[in-house]
Backbone as CSV, one residue per row, in Angstrom:
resi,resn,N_x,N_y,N_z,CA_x,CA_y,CA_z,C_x,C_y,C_z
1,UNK,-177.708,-58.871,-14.478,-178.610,-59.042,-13.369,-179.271,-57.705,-13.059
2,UNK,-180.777,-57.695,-12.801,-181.115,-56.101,-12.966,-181.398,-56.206,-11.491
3,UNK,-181.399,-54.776,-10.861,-181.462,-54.182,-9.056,-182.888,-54.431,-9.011
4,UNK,-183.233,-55.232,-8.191,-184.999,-55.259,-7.941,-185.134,-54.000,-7.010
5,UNK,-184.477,-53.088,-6.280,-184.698,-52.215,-5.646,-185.790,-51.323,-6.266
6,UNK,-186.602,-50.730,-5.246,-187.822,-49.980,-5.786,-187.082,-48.658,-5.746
7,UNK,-187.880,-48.283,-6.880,-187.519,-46.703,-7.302,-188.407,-46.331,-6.404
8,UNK,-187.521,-45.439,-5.440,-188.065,-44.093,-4.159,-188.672,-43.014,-5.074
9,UNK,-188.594,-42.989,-6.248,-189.366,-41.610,-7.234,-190.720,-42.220,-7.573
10,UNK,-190.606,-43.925,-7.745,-191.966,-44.580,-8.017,-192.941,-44.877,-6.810
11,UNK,-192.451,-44.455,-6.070,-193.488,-44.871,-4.924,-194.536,-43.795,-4.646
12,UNK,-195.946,-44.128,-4.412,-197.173,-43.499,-4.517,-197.357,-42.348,-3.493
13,UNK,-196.730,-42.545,-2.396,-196.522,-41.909,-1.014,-195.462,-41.059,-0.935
14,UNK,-196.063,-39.779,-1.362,-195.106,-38.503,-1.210,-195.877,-37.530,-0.228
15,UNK,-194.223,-36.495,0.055,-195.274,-35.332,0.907,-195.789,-34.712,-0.112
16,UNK,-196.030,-34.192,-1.345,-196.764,-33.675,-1.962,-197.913,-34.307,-1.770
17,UNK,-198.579,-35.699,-1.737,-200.088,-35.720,-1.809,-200.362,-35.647,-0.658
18,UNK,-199.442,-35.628,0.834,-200.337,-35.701,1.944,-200.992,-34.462,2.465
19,UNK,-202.062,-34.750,3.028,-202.808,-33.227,3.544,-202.279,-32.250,3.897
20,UNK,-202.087,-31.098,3.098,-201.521,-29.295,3.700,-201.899,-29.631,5.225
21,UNK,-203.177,-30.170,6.143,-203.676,-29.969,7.323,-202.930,-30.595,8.149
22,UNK,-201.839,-31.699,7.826,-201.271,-32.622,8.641,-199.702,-32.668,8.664
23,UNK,-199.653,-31.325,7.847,-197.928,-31.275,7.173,-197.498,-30.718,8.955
24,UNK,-196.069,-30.902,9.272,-195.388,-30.652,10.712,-195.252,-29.744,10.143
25,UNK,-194.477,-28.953,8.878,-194.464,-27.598,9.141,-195.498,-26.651,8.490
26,UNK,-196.632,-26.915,8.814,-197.646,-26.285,7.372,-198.326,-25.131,8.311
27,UNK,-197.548,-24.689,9.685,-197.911,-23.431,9.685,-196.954,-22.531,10.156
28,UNK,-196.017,-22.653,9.412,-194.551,-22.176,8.840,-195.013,-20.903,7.660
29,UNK,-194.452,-19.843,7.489,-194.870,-18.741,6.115,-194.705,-20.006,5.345
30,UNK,-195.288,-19.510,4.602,-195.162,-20.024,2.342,-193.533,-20.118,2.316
31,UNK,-193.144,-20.591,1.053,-192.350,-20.717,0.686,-191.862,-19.671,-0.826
32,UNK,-190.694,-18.999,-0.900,-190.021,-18.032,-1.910,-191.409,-18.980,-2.906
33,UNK,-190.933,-20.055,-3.420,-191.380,-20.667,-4.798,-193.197,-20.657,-4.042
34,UNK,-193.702,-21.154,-3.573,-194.905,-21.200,-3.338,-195.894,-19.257,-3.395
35,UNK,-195.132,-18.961,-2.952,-195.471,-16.988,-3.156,-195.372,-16.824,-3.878
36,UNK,-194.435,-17.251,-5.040,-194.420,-16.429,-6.738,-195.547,-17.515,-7.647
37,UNK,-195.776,-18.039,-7.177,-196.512,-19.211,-7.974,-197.944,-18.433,-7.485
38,UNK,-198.361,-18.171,-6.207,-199.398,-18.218,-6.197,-200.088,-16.248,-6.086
39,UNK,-198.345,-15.771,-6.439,-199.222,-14.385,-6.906,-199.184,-14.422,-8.548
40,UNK,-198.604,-15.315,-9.038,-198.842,-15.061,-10.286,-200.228,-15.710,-10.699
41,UNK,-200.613,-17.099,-10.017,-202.033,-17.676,-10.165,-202.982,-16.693,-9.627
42,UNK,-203.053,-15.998,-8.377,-203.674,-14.186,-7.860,-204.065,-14.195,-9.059
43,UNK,-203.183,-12.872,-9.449,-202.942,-12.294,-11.021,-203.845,-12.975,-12.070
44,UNK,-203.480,-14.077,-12.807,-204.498,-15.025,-13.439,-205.974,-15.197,-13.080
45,UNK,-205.999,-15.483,-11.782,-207.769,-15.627,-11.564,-208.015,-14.388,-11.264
46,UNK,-207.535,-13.488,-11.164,-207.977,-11.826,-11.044,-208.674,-11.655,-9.300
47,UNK,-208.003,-12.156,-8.580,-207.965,-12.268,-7.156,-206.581,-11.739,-6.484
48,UNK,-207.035,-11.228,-5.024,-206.005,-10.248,-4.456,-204.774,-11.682,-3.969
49,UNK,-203.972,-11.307,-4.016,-202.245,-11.946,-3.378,-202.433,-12.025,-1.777
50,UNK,-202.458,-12.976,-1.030,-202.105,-12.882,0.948,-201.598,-13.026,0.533
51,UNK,-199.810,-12.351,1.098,-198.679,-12.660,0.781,-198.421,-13.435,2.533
52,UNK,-199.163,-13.245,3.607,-199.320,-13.620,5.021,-199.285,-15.292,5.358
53,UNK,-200.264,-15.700,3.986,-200.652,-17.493,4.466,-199.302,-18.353,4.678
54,UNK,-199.819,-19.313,5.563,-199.248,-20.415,5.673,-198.782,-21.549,4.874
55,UNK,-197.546,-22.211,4.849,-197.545,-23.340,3.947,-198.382,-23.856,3.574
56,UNK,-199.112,-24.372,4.574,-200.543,-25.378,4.143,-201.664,-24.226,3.840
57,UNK,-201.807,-23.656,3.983,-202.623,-22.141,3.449,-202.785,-22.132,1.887
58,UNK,-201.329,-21.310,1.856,-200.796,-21.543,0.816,-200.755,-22.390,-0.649
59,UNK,-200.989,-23.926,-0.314,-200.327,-25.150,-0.841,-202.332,-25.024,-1.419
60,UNK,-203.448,-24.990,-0.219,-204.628,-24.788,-0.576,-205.160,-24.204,-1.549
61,UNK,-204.861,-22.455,-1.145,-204.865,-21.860,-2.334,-204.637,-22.271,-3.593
62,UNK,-203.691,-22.518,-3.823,-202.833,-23.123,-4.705,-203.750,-24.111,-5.315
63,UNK,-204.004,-24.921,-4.955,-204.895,-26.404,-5.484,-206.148,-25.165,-5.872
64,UNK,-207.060,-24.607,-5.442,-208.137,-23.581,-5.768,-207.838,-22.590,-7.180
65,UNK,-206.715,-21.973,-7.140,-206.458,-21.053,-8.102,-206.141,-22.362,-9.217
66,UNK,-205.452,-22.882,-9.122,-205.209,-23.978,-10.413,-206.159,-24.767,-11.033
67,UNK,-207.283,-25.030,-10.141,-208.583,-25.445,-10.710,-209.358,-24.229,-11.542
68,UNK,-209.516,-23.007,-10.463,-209.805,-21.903,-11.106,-209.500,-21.606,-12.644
69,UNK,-208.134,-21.728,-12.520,-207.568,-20.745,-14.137,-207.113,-22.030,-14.930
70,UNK,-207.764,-23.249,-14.578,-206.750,-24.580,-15.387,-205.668,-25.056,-15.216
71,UNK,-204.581,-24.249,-14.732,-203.256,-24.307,-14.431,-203.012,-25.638,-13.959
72,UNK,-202.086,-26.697,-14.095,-201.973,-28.171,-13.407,-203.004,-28.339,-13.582
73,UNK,-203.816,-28.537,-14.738,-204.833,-30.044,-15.100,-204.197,-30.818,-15.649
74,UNK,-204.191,-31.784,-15.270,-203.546,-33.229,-16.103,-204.003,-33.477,-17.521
């Protein structure tokens, strides 16, 4: 008999896609992993490091530099 239960990993609705602008803590500092990610993407697009921004700041950047240098294209 197989579990009809839905896989919580398959479901479309994560906090990753919801808006940096609407996150409760998105004006909280960055995160350890979100700062090394996005001075090393810095570095790559040959742009200066805020090490200052906000989660949702941050998470922005982030989506910008990765378009920038290719980084996370599907």
């Amino acid at each position: 008999m197989r579990d009809h239960t839905p896989n919580p990993k398959s479901e479309p609705f994560s906090n990753a896609e919801k808006d940096p602008d609407d996150w409760t803590t998105g004006d909280e500092a960055m995160t350890g992993a979100q700062a090394s990610y996005l001075k090393t993407l810095s570095e790559e697009a040959h742009e200066e490091f805020d090490d200052s921004l906000s989660k949702a700041d941050a998470s922005k950047k982030i989506d910008e530099l990765q378009a920038k240098t290719g980084r996370g294209a599907s």
